[in-house]
Backbone bond lengths (Angstrom), bond angles and torsions (degrees), N, CA, C in turn:
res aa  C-N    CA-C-N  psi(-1)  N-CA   C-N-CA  omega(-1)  CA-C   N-CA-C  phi
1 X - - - 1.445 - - 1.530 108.47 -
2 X 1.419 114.46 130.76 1.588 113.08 169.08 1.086 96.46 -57.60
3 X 1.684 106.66 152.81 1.205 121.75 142.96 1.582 139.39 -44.97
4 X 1.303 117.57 123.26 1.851 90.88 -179.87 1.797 105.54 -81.84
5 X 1.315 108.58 158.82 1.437 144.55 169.79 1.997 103.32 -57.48
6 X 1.490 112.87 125.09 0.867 117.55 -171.25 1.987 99.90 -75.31
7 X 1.592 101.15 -22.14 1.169 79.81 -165.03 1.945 96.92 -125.22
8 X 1.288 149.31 166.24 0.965 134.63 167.44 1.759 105.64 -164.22
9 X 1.472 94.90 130.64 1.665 111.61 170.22 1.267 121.55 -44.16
10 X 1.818 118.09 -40.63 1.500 127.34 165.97 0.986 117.53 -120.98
11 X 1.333 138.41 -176.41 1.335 142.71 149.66 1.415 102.73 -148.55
12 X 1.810 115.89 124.45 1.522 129.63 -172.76 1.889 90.37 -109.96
13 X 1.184 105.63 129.22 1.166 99.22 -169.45 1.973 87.05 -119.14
14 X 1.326 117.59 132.87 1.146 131.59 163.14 1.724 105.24 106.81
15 X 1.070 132.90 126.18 1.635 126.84 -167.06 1.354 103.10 -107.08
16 X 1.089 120.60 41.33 1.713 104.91 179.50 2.086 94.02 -122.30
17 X 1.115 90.36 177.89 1.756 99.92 -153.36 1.904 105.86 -40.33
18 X 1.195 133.38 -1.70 1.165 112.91 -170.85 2.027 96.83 -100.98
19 X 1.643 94.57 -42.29 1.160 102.56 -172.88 2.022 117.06 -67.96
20 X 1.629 100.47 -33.08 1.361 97.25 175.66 1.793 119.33 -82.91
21 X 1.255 125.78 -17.98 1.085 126.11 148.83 1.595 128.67 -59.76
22 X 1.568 132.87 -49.75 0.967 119.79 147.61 1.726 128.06 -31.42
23 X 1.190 102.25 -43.92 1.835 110.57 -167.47 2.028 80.94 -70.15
24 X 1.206 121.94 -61.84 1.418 122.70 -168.93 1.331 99.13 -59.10
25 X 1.461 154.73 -54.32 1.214 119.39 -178.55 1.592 121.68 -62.88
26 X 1.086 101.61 -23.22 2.152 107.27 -171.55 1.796 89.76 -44.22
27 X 1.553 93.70 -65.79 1.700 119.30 -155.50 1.934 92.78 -53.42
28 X 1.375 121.99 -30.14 1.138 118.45 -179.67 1.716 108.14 -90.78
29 X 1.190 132.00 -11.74 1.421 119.27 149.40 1.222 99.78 -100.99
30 X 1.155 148.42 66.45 1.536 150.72 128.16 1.373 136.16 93.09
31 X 1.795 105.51 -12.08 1.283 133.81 152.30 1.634 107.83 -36.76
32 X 1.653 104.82 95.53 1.679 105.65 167.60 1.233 127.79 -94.70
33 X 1.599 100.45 -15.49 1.829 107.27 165.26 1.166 146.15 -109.91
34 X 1.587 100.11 53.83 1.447 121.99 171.10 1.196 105.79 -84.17
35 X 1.339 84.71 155.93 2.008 106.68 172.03 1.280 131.84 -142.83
36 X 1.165 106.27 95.54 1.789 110.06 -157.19 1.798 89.50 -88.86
37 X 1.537 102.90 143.97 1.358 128.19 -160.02 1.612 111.17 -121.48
38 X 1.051 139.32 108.81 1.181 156.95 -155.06 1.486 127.70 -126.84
39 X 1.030 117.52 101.13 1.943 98.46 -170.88 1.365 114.70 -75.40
40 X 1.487 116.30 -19.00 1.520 125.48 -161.95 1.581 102.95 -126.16
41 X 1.205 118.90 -158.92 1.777 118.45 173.58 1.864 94.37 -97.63
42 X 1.135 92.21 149.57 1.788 117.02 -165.68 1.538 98.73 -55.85
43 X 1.077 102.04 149.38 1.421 106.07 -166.01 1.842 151.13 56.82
44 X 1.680 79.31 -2.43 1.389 102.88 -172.00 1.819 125.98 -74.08
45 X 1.219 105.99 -0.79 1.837 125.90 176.83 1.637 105.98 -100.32
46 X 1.153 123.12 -165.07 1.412 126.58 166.69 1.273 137.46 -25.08
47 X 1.355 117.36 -7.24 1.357 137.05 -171.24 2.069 88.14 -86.72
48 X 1.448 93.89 -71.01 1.423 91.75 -158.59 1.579 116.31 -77.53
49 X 1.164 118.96 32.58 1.142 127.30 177.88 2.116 111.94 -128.80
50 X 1.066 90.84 -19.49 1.942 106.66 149.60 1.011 119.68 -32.50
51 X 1.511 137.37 162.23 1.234 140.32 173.28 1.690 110.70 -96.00
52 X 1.238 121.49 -36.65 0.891 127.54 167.55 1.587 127.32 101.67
53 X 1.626 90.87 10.65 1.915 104.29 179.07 1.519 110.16 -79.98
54 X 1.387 104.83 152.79 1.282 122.65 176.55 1.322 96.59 -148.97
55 X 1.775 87.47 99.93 1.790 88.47 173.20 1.418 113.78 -99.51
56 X 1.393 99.69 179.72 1.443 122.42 -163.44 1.748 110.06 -60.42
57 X 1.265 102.04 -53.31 1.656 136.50 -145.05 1.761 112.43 -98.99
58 X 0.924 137.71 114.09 1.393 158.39 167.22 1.624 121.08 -128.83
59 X 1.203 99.79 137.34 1.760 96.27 177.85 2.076 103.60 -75.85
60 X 1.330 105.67 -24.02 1.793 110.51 -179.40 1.023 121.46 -101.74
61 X 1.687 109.54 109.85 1.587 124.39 -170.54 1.422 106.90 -31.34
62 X 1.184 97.66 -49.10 1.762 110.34 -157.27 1.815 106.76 -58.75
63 X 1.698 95.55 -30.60 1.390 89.19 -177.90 1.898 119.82 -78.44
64 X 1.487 79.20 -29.25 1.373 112.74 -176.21 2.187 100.72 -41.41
65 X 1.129 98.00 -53.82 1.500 123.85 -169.88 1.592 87.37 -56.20
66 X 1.114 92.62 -78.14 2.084 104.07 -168.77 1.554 100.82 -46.13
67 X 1.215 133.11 -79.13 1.255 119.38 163.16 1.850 118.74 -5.97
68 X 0.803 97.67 -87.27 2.014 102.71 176.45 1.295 114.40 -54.86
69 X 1.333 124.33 -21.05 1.302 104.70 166.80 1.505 104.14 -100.95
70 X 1.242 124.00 -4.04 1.709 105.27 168.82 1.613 107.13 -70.30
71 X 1.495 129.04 -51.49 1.189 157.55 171.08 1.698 102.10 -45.18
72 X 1.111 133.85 -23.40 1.487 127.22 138.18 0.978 134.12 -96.18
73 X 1.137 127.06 -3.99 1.544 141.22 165.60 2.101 114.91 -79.34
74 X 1.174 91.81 -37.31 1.321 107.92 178.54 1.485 101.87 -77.82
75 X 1.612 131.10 -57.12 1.179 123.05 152.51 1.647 143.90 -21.69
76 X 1.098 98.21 -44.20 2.057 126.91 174.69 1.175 88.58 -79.01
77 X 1.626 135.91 -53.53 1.396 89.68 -173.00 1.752 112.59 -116.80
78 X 1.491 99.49 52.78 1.502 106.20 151.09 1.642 107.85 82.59
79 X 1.432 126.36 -0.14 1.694 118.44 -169.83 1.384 92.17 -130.39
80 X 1.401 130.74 57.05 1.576 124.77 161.81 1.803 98.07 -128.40
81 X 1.340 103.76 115.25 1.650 117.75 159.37 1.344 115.11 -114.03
82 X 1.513 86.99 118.10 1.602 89.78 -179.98 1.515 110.64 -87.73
83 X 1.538 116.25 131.40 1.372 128.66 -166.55 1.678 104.42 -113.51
84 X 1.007 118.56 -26.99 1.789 128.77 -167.99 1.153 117.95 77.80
85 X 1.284 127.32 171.92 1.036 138.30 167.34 1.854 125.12 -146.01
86 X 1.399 110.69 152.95 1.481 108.25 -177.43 1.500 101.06 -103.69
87 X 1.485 114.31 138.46 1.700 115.81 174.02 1.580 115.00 -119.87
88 X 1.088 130.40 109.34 1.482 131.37 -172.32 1.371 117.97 -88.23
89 X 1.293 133.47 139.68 1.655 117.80 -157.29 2.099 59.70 -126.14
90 X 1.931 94.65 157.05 1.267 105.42 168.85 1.622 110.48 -143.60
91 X 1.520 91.14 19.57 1.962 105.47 166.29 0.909 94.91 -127.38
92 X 1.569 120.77 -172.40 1.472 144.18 138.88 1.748 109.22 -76.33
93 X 1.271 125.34 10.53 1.063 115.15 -170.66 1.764 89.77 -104.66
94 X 1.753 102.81 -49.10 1.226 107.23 -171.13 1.636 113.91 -63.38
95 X 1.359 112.56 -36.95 1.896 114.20 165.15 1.491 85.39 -54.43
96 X 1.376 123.87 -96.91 1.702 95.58 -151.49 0.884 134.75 -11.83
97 X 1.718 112.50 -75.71 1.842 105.88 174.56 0.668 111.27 -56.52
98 X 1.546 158.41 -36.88 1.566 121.81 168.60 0.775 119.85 -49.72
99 X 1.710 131.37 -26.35 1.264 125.44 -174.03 2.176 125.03 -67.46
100 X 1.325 67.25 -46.91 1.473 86.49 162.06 1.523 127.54 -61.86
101 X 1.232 93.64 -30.92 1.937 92.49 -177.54 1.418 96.67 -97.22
102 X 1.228 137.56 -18.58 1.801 111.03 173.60 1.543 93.52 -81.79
103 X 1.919 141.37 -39.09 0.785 127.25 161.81 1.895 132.40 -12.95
104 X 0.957 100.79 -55.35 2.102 120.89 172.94 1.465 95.00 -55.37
């Protein structure tokens, strides 16, 4: 095990997808003395037991946005397979919003 750093600019505590993406954007605005903290091997809790979809479709722009840019971000760095998915509406309420979210 490295040693940890007596002193550090961040500290990301937990390594599974929320915590190692945080640590990856710091290091991508220029933050070199972070230290993401892990009790186990990265990804090895709730993360890697996920399914691992990132769908298209949300009724909230905002999510809508984050979605597509994870889905190119994941692309750039080479670990996004797109597999598809089927979505079943069992109202007319639930067809709408779908309708609306492939609409965006």
């Amino acid at each position: 095990m490295t040693p940890l750093p007596s002193r550090a600019r961040a500290v990301v505590i937990g390594g599974g997808i929320t915590g190692t993406s945080v640590a990856y954007h710091l290091a991508q605005a220029g933050w070199r003395d972070t230290v993401l903290l892990e009790k186990a091997d990265l990804t090895s809790g709730s993360t890697c037991h996920a399914a691992g979809l990132v769908t298209q479709f949300n009724p909230s722009p905002t999510m809508m946005r984050f979605r597509r840019y994870s889905i190119e971000l994941y692309r750039k760095l080479g670990i996004f397979e797109t597999v598809g998915s089927l979505r079943f509406a069992s109202s007319r309420e639930q067809l709408l919003e779908q309708q609306r979210g492939v609409s965006r």
